[in-house]
PyMOL Python script that loads the backbone (N, CA, C, O; Angstrom):
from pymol import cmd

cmd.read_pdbstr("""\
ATOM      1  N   UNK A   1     174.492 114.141  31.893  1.00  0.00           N
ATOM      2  CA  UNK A   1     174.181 113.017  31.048  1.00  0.00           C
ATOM      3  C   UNK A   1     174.205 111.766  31.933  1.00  0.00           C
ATOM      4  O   UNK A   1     175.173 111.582  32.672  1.00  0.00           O
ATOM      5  N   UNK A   2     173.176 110.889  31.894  1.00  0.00           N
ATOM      6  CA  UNK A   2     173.250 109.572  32.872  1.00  0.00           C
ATOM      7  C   UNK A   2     173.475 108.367  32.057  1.00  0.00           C
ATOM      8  O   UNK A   2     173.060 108.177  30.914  1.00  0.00           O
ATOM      9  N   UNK A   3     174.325 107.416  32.930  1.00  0.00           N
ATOM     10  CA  UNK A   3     174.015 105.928  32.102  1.00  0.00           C
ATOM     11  C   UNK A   3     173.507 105.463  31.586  1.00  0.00           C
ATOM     12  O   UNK A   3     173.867 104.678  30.709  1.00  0.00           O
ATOM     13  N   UNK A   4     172.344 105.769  31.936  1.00  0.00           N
ATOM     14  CA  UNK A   4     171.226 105.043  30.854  1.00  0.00           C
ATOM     15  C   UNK A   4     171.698 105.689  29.622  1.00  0.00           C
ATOM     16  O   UNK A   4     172.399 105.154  28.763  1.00  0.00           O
ATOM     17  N   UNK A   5     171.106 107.259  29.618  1.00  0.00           N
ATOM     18  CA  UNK A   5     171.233 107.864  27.925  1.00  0.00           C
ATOM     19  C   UNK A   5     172.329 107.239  27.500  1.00  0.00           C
ATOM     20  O   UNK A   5     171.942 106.429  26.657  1.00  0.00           O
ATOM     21  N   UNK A   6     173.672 107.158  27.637  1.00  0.00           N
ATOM     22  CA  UNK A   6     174.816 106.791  27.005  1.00  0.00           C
ATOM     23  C   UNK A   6     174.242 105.617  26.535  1.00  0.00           C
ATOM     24  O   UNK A   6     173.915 105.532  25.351  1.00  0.00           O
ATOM     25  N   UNK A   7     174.052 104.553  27.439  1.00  0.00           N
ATOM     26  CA  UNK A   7     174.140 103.375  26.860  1.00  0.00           C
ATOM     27  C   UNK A   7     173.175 103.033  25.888  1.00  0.00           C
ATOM     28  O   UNK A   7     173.411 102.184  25.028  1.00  0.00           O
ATOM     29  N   UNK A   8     171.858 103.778  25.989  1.00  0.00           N
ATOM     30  CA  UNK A   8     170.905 103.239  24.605  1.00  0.00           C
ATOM     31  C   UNK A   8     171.337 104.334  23.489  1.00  0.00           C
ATOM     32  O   UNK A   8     170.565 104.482  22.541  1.00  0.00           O
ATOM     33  N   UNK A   9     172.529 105.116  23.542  1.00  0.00           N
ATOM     34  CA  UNK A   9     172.804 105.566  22.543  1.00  0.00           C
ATOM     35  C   UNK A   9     173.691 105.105  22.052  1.00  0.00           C
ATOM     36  O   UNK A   9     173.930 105.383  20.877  1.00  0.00           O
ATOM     37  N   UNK A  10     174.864 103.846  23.087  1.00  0.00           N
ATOM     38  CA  UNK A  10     175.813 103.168  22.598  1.00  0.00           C
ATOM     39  C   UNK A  10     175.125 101.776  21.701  1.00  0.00           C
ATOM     40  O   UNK A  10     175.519 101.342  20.618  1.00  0.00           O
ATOM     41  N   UNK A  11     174.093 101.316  22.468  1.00  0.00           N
ATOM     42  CA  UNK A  11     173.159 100.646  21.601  1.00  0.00           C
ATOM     43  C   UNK A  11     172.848 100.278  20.185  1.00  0.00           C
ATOM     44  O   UNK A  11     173.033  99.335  19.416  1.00  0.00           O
ATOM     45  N   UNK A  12     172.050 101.971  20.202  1.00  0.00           N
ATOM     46  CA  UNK A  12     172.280 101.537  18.550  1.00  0.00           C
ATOM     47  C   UNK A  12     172.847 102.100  17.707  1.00  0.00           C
ATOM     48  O   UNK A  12     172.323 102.457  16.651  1.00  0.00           O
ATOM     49  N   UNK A  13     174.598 102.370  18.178  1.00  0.00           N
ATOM     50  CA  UNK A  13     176.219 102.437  17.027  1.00  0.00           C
ATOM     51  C   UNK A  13     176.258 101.012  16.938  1.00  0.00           C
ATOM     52  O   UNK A  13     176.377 100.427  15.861  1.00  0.00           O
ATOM     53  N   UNK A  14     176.143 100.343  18.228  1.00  0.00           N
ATOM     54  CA  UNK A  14     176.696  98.833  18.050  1.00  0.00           C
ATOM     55  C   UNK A  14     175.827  97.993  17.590  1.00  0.00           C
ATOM     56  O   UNK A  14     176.203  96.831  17.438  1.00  0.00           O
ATOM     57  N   UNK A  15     174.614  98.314  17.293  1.00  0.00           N
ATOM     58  CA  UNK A  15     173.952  97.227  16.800  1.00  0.00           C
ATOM     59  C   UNK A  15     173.443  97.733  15.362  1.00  0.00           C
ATOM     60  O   UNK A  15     172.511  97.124  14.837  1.00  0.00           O
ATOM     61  N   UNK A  16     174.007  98.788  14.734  1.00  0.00           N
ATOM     62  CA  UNK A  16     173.761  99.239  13.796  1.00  0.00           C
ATOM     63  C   UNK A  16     172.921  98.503  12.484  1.00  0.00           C
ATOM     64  O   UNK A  16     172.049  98.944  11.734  1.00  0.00           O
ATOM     65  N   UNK A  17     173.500  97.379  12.558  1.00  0.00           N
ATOM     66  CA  UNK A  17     172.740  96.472  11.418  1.00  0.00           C
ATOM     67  C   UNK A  17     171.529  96.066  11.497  1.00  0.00           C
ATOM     68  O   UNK A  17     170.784  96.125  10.518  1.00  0.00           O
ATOM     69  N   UNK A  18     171.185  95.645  12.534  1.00  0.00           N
ATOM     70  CA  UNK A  18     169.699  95.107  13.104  1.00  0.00           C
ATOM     71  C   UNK A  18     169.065  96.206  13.032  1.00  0.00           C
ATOM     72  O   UNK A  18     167.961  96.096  12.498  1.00  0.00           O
ATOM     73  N   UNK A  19     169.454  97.587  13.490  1.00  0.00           N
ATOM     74  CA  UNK A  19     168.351  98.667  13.340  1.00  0.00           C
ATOM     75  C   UNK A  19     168.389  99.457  11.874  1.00  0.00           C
ATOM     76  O   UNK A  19     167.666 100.432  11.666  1.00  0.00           O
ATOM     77  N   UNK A  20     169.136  99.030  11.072  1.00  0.00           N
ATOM     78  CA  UNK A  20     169.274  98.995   9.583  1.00  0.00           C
ATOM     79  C   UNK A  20     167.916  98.293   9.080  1.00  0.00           C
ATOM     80  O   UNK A  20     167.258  98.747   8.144  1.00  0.00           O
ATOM     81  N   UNK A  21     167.514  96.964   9.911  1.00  0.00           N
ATOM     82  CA  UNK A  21     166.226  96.013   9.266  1.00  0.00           C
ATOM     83  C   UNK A  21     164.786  97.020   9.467  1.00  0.00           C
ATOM     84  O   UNK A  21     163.892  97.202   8.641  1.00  0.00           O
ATOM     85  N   UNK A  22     164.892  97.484  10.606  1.00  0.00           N
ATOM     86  CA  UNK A  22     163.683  98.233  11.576  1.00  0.00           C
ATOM     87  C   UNK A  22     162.993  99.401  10.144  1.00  0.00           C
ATOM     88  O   UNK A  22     163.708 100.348   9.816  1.00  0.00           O
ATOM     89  N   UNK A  23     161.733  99.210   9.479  1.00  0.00           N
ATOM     90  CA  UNK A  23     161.517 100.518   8.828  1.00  0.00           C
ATOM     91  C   UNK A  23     161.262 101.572   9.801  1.00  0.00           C
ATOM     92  O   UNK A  23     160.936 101.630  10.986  1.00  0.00           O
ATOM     93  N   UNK A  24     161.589 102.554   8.662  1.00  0.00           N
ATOM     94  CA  UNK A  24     161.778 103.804   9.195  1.00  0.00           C
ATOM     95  C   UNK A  24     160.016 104.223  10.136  1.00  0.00           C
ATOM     96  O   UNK A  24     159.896 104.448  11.340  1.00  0.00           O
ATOM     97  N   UNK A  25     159.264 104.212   9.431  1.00  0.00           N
ATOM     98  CA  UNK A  25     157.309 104.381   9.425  1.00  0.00           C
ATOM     99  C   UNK A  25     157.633 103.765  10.789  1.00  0.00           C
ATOM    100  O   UNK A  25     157.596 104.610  11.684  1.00  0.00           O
ATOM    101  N   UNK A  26     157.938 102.536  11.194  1.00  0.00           N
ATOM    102  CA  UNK A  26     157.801 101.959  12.747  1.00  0.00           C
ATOM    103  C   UNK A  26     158.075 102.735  13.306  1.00  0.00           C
ATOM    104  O   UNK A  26     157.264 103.131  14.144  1.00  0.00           O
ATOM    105  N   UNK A  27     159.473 103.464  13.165  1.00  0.00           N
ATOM    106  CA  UNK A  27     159.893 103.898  14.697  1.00  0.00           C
ATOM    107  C   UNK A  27     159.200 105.443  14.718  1.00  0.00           C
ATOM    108  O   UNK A  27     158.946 106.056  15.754  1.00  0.00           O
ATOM    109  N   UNK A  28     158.943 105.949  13.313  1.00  0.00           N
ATOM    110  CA  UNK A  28     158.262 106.714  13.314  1.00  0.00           C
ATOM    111  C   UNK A  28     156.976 106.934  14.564  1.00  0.00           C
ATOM    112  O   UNK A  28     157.068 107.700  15.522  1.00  0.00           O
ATOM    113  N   UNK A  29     155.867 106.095  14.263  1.00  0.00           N
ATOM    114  CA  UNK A  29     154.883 105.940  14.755  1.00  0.00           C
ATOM    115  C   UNK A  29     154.866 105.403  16.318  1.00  0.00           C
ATOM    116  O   UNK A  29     153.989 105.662  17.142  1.00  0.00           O
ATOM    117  N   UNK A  30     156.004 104.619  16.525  1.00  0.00           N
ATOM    118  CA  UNK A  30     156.075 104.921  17.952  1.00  0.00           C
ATOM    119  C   UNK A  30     156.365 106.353  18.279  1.00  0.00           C
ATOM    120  O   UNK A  30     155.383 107.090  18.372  1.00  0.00           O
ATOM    121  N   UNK A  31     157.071 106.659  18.391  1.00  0.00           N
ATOM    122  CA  UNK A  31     157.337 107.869  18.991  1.00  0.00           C
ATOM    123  C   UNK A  31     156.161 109.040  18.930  1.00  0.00           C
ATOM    124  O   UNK A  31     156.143 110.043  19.643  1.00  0.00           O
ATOM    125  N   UNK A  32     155.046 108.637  17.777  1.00  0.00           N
ATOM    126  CA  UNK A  32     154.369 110.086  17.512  1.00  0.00           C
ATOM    127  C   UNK A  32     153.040 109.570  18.443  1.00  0.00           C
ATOM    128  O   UNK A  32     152.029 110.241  18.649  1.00  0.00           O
ATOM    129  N   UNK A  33     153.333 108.097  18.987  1.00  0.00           N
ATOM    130  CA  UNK A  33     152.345 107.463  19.559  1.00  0.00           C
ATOM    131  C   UNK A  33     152.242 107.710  21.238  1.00  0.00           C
ATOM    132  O   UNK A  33     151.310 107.451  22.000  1.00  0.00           O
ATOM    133  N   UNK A  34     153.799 108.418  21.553  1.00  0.00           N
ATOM    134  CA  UNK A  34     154.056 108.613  23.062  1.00  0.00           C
ATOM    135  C   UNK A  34     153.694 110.028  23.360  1.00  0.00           C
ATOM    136  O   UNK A  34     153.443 110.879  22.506  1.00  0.00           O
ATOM    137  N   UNK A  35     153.691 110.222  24.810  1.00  0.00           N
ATOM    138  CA  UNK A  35     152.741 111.159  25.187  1.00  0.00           C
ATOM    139  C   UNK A  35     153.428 112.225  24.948  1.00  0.00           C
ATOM    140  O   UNK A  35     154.350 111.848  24.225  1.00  0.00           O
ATOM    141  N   UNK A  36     153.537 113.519  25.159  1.00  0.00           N
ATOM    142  CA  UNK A  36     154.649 114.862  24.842  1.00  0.00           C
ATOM    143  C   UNK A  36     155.020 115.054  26.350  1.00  0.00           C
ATOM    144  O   UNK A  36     154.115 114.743  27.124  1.00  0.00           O
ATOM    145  N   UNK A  37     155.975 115.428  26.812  1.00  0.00           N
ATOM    146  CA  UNK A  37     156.820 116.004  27.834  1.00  0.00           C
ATOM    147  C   UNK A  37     156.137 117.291  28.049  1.00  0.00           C
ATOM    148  O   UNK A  37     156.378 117.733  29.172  1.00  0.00           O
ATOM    149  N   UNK A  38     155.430 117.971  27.401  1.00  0.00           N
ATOM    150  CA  UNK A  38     155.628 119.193  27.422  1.00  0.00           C
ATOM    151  C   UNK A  38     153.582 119.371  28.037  1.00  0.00           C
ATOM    152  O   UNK A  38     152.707 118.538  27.799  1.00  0.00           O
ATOM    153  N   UNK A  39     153.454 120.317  28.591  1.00  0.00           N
ATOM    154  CA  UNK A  39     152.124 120.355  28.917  1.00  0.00           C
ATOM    155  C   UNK A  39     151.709 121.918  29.273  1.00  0.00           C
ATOM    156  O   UNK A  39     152.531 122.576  29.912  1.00  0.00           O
ATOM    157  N   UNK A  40     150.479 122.521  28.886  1.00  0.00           N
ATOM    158  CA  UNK A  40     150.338 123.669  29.091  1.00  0.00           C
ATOM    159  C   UNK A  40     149.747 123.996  30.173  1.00  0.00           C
ATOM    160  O   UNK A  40     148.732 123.450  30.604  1.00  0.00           O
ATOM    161  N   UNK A  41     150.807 125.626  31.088  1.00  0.00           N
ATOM    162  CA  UNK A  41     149.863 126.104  32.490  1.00  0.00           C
ATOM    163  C   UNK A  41     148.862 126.630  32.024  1.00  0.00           C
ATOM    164  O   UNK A  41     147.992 127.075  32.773  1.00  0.00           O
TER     165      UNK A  41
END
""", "prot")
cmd.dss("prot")
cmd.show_as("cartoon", "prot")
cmd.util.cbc("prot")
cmd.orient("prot")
């Protein structure tokens, strides 16, 4: 596990409220908007 992951997962415990405002559909659509990790041989 590296620093980074921890910390944008400490992120948002601690900022819990502000990402309380964020609709759900946004973060949705980012994510379905990024490329996949995964790729076929």
């Amino acid at each position: 596990m590296s620093d980074e992951w921890l910390n944008n997962r400490l992120v948002t415990l601690i900022e819990r409220d502000v990402l309380a405002t964020i609709d759900n559909d946004v973060i949705l659509d980012h994510f379905q908007q990024m490329d996949g990790r995964r790729f076929s041989l």
